[in-house]
MARGU-144411 format. One line per 4 residues: number of its first residue (from 1); their letters; for each residue x, y, z negated of N, C-alpha, C, O. Coordinates in steps of 0.02 Angstrom, whole numbers, plus 50000, padded with zeros to 5 digits. Last residue first. Layout:
BEGIN
NUM	a	X/Y/Z/X/Y/Z/X/Y/Z/X/Y/Z | ...
***
This chain:
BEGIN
119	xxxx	50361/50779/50154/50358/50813/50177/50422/50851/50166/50431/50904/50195 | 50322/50581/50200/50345/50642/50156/50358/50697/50180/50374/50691/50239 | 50178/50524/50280/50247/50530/50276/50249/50597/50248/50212/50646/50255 | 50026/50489/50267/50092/50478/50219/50135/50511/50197/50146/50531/50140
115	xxxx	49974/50517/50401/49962/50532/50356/49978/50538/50281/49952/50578/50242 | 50063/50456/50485/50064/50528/50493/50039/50547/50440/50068/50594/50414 | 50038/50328/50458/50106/50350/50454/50116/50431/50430/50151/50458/50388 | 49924/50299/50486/49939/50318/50400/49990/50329/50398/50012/50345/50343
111	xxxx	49925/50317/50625/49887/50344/50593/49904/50373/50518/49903/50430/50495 | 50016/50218/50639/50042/50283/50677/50008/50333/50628/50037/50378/50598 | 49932/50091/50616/49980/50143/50562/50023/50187/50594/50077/50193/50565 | 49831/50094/50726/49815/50125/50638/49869/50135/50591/49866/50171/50541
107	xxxx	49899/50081/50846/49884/50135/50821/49863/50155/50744/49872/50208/50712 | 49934/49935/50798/49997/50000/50801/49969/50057/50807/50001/50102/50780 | 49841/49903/50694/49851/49898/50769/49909/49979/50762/49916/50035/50737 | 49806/49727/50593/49821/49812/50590/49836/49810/50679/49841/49762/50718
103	xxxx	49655/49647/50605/49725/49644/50590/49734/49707/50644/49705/49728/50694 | 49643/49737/50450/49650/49701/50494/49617/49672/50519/49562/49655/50497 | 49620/49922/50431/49593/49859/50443/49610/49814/50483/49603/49823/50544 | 49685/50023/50318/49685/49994/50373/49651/49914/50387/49661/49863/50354
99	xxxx	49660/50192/50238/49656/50114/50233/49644/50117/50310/49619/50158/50349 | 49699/50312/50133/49697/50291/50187/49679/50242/50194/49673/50221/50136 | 49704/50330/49999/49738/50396/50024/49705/50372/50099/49680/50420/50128 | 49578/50271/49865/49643/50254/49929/49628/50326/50005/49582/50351/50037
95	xxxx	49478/50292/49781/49543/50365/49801/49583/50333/49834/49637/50363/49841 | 49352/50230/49796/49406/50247/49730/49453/50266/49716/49480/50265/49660 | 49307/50257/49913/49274/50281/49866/49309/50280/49803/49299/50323/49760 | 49420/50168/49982/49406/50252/49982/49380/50287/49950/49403/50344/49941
91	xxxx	49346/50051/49924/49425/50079/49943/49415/50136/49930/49400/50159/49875 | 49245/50042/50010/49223/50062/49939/49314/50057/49911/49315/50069/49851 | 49284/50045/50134/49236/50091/50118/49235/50079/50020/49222/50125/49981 | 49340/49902/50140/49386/49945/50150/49369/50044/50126/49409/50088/50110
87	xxxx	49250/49827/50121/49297/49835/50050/49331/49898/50057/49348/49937/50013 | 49188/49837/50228/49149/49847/50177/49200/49851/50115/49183/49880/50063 | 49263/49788/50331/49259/49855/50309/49224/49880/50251/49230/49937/50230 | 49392/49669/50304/49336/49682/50281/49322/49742/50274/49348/49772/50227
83	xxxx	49533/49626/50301/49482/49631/50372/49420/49666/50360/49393/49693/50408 | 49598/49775/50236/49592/49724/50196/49538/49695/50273/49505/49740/50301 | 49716/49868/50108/49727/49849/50191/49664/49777/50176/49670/49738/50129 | 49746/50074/50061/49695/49979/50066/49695/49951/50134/49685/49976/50189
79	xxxx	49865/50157/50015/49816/50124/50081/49802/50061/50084/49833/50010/50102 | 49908/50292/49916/49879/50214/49919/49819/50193/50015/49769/50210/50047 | 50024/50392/49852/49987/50375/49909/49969/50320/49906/50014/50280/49892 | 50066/50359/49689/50069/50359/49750/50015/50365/49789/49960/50347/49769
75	xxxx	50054/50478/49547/50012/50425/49567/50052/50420/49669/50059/50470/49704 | 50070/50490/49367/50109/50482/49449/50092/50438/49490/50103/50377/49486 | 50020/50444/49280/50010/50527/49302/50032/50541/49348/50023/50594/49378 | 49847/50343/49336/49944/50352/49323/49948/50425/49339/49916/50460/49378
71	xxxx	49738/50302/49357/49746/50322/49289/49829/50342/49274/49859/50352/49221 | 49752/50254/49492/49709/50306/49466/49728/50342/49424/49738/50402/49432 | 49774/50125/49480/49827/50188/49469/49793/50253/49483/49826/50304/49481 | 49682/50046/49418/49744/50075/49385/49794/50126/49397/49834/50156/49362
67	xxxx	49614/50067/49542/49562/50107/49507/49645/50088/49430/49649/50136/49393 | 49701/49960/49625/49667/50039/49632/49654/50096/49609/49666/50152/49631 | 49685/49865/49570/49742/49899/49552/49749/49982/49598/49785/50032/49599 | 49581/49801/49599/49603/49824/49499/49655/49853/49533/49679/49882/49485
63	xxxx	49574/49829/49715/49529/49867/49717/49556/49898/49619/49556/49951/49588 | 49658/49716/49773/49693/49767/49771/49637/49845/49746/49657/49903/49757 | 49693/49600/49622/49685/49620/49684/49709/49700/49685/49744/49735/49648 | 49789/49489/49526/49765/49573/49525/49760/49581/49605/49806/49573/49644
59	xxxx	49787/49332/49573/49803/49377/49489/49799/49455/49491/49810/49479/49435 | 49787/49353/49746/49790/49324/49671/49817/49367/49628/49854/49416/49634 | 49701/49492/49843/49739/49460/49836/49751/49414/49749/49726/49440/49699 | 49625/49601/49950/49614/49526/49913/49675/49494/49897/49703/49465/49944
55	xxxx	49667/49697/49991/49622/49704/49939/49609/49650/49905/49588/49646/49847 | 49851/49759/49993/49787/49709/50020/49729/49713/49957/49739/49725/49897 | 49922/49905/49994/49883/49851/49942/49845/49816/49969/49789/49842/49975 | 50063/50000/50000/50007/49988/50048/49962/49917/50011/50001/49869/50011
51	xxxx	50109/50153/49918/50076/50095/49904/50036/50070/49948/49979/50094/49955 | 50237/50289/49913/50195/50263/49942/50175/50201/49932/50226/50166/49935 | 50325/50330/49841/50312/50370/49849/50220/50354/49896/50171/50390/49905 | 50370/50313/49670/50368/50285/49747/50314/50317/49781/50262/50331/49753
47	xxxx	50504/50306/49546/50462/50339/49586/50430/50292/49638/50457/50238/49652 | 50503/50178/49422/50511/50208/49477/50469/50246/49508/50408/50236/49507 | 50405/50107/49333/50477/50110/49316/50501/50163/49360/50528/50205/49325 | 50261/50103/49382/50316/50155/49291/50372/50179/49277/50395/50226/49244
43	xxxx	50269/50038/49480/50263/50099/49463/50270/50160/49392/50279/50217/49372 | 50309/49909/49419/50358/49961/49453/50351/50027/49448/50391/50068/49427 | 50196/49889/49363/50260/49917/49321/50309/49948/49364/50342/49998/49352 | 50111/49880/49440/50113/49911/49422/50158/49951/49364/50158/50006/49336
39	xxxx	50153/49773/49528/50135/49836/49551/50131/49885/49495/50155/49939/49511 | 50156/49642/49437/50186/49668/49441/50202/49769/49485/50245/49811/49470 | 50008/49576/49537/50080/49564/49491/50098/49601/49496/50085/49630/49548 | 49959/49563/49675/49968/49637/49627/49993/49640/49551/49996/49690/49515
35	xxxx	50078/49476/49762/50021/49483/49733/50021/49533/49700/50076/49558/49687 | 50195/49489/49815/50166/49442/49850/50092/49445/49798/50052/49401/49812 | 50283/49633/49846/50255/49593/49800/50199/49539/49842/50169/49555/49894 | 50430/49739/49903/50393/49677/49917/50330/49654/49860/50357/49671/49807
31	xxxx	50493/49906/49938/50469/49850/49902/50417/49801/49884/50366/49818/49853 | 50568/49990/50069/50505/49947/50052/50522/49898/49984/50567/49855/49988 | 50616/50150/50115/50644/50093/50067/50577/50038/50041/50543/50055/49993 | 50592/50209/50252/50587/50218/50185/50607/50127/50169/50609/50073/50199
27	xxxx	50609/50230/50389/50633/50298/50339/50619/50275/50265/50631/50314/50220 | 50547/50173/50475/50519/50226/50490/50558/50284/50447/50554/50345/50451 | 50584/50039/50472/50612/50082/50522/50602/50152/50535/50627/50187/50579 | 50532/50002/50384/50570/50021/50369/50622/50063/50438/50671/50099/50442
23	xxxx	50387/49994/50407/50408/50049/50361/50472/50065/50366/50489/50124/50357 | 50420/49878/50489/50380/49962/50521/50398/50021/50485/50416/50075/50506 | 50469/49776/50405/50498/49808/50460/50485/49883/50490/50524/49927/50508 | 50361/49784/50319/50425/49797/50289/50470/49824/50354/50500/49877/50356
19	xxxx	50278/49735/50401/50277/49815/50375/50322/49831/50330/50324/49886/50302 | 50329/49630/50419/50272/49650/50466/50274/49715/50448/50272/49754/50495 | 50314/49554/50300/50380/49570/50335/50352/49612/50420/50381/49598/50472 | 50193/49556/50255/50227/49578/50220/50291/49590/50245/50326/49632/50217
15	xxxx	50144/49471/50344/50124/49535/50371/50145/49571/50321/50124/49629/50325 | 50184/49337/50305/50209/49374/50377/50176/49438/50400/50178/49459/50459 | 50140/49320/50192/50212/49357/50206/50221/49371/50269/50262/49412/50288 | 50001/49365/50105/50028/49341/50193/50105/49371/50182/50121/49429/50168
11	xxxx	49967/49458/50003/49997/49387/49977/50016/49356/50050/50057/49310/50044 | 50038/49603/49969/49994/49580/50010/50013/49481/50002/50069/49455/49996 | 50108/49757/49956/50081/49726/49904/50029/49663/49953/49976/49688/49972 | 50225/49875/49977/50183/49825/50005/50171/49768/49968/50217/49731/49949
7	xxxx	50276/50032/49922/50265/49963/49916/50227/49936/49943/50173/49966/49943 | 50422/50141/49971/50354/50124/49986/50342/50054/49946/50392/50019/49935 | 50535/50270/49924/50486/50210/49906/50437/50209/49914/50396/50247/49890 | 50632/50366/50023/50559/50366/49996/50556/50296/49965/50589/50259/50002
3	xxx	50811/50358/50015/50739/50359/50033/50691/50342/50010/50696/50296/49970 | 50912/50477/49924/50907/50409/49938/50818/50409/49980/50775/50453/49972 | 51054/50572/49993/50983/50572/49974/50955/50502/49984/50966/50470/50035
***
């Protein structure tokens, strides 16, 4: 059985390997993007099962690519990651499953862990 697909979508690589590690210790298969490039073909191409999206980020943040996958008939779990609560609230208002505010604290993704993880 192969494992879940998660994506981490965030232009800081060191908090892109930061939750590549967490995720991946947790059970799932992480795929990388350093901007919201490309997010969304993957998601066409592939299942996944989970999307963690900084909100600010170059050439497609994480709020356009929010409100795109919205519109997917297959839609992942989405958790807006962004310092800003004010983004992080109007996040939610456009169907992120969860969101975390940095900078993240091992309790907040215990949090979206639980709230995520496959069943």
């Amino acid at each position: 059985m192969s494992l879940p697909h998660i994506i981490v979508a965030d232009d800081d690589p060191i908090f892109r390997q930061i939750m590549k590690s967490y995720f991946g210790r947790a059970g799932f298969e992480v795929i990388e993007f350093a901007s919201g490039r490309g997010v969304l073909e993957c998601l066409r191409r592939q299942e996944v099962h989970a999307a963690v999206l900084d909100i600010m980020m170059p050439e497609l943040d994480g709020m356009e690519l929010l409100t795109a996958i919205g519109k997917l008939h297959q839609k992942p779990k989405v958790i807006a990651v962004s310092s800003d609560a004010f983004y992080l609230d109007l996040a939610k208002e456009l169907g992120a499953d969860a969101v975390l505010q940095k900078p993240v604290s091992p309790e907040g993704l215990h949090q979206v862990m639980t709230a995520i993880r496959p069943s």
